[in-house]
C-alpha positions in Angstrom: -170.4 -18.7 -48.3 -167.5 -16.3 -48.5 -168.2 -13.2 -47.0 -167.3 -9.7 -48.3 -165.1 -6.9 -46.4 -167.6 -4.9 -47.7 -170.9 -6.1 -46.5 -173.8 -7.0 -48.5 -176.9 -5.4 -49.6 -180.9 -6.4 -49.3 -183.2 -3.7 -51.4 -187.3 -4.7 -50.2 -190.1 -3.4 -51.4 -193.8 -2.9 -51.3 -196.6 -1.0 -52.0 -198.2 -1.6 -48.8 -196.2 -0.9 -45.5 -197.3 -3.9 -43.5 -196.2 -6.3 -46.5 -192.7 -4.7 -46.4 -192.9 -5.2 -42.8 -193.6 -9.0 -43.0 -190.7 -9.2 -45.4 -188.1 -7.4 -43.8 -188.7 -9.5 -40.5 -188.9 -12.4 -42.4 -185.6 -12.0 -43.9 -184.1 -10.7 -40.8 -185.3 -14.1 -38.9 -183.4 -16.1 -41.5 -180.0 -14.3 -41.7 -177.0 -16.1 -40.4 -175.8 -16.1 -36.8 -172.5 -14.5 -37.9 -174.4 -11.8 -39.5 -174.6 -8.1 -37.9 -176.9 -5.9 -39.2 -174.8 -2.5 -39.9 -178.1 -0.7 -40.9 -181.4 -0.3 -42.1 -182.5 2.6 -44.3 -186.3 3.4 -45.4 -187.8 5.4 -47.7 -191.3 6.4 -49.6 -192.3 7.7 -52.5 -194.9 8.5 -55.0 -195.7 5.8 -57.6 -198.0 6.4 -60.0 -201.4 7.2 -57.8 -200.0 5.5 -54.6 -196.7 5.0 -52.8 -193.6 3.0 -52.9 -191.9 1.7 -50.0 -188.6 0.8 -49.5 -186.1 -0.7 -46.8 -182.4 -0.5 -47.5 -180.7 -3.5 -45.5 -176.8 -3.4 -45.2 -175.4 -6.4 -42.7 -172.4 -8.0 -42.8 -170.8 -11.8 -42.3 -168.5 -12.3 -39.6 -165.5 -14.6 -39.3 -165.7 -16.1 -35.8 -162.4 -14.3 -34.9 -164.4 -10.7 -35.2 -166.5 -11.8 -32.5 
């Protein structure tokens, strides 16, 4: 996979915290070795009678000569 200058972008969410959680560890578990995570963003909000949460992921691949 080529990799971006500019990083890449992972948007979870979930109407239950511990469910968005579970996925954002799962998905941190299976990125790449040559991935660095730059940063993580959450948020919450109303949605409809109960709330929306979100986790903002922004990592990027690494050529082996950044290391």
């Amino acid at each position: 996979m080529e990799s971006s200058p500019h990083g890449k972008v992972r948007l979870m969410t979930s109407t239950e915290p511990d469910l968005l959680q579970e996925r954002l560890n799962i998905f941190l578990s299976e990125l790449e070795e040559s991935a660095a995570v730059v940063s993580i963003q959450y948020s919450s909000s109303t949605h409809g009678s109960g709330v929306l949460y979100s986790a903002f992921v922004y990592y990027k691949l690494l050529d082996t000569a950044e290391w």
